[in-house]
C-alpha positions in Angstrom: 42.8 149.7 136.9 42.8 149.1 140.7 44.3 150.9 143.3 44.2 151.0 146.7 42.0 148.2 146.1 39.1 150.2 144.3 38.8 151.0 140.6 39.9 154.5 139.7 38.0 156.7 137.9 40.3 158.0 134.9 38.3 160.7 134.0 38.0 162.3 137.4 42.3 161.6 137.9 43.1 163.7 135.3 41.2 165.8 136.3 42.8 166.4 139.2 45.8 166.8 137.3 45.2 169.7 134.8 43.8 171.2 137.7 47.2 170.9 139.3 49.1 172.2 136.3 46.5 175.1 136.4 48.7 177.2 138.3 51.5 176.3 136.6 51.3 176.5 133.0 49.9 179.8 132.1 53.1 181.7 133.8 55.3 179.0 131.7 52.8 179.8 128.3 53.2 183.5 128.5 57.3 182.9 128.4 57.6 180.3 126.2 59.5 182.1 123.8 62.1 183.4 126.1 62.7 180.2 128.0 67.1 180.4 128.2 68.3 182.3 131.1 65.4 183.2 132.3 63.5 182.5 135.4 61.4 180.1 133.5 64.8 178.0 132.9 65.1 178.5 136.4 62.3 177.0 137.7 61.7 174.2 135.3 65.4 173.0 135.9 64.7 173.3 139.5 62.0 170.8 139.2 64.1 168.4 137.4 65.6 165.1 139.6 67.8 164.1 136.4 70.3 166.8 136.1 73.1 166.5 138.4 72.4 162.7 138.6 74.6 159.7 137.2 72.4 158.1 134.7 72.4 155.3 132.2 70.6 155.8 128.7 69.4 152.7 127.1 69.4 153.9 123.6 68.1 152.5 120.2 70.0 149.9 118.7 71.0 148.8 121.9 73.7 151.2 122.8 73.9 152.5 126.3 75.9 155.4 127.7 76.9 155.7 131.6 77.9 159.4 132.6 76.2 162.3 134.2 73.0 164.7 133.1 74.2 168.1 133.0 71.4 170.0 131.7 68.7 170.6 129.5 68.9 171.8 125.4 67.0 174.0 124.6 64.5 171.8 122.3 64.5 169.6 125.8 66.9 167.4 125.1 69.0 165.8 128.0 72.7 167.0 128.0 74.8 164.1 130.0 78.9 164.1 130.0 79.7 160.2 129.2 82.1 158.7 132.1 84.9 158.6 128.6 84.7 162.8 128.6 82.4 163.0 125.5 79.0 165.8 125.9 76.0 165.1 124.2 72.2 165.8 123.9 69.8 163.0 123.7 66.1 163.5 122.6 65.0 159.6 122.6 66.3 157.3 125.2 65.2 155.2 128.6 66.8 157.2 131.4 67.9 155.3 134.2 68.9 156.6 137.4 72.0 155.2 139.0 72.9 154.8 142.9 75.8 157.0 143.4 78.9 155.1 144.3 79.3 156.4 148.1 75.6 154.9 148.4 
């Protein structure tokens, strides 16, 4: 693969991510079993450009839902209130991000 116009080397890309997860994993490890309401939760949901966000799920069987990602189950599962009221958690889906309508 080219980029930049010169070939990347895979091996040294990632690399150059683990070695940027380095310092954030372990901390994360060390709590995974206490992940709700903790500072964990915080920070990973701080992370996260989804929740908050009108989305579109393109799901299987060509269904798609319009509404707004709310939040995050806790076996990571996307939470998102449907524009007709109805809550639910989705683990398999295309997310699509939608332009909000004052923009």
């Amino acid at each position: 693969m080219h980029l930049l116009g010169a070939p990347v080397d895979r091996a040294r890309l990632l690399g150059a991510v683990l070695t940027a997860l380095d310092g954030l994993l372990p901390p994360w490890l060390a709590r995974a079993g206490e992940v709700i309401g903790t500072e964990l939760e915080v920070d990973y949901l701080g992370r996260l450009t989804t929740v908050g966000r009108r989305v579109r799920l393109e799901l299987p069987g060509d269904r798609r839902i319009v509404g707004t990602a709310t939040g995050v189950e806790p076996d990571g599962s996307l939470r998102v209130t449907a524009d007709d009221g109805q809550v639910g958690s989705y683990a398999a889906a295309d997310v699509v991000h939608l332009r909000s309508e004052s923009g």
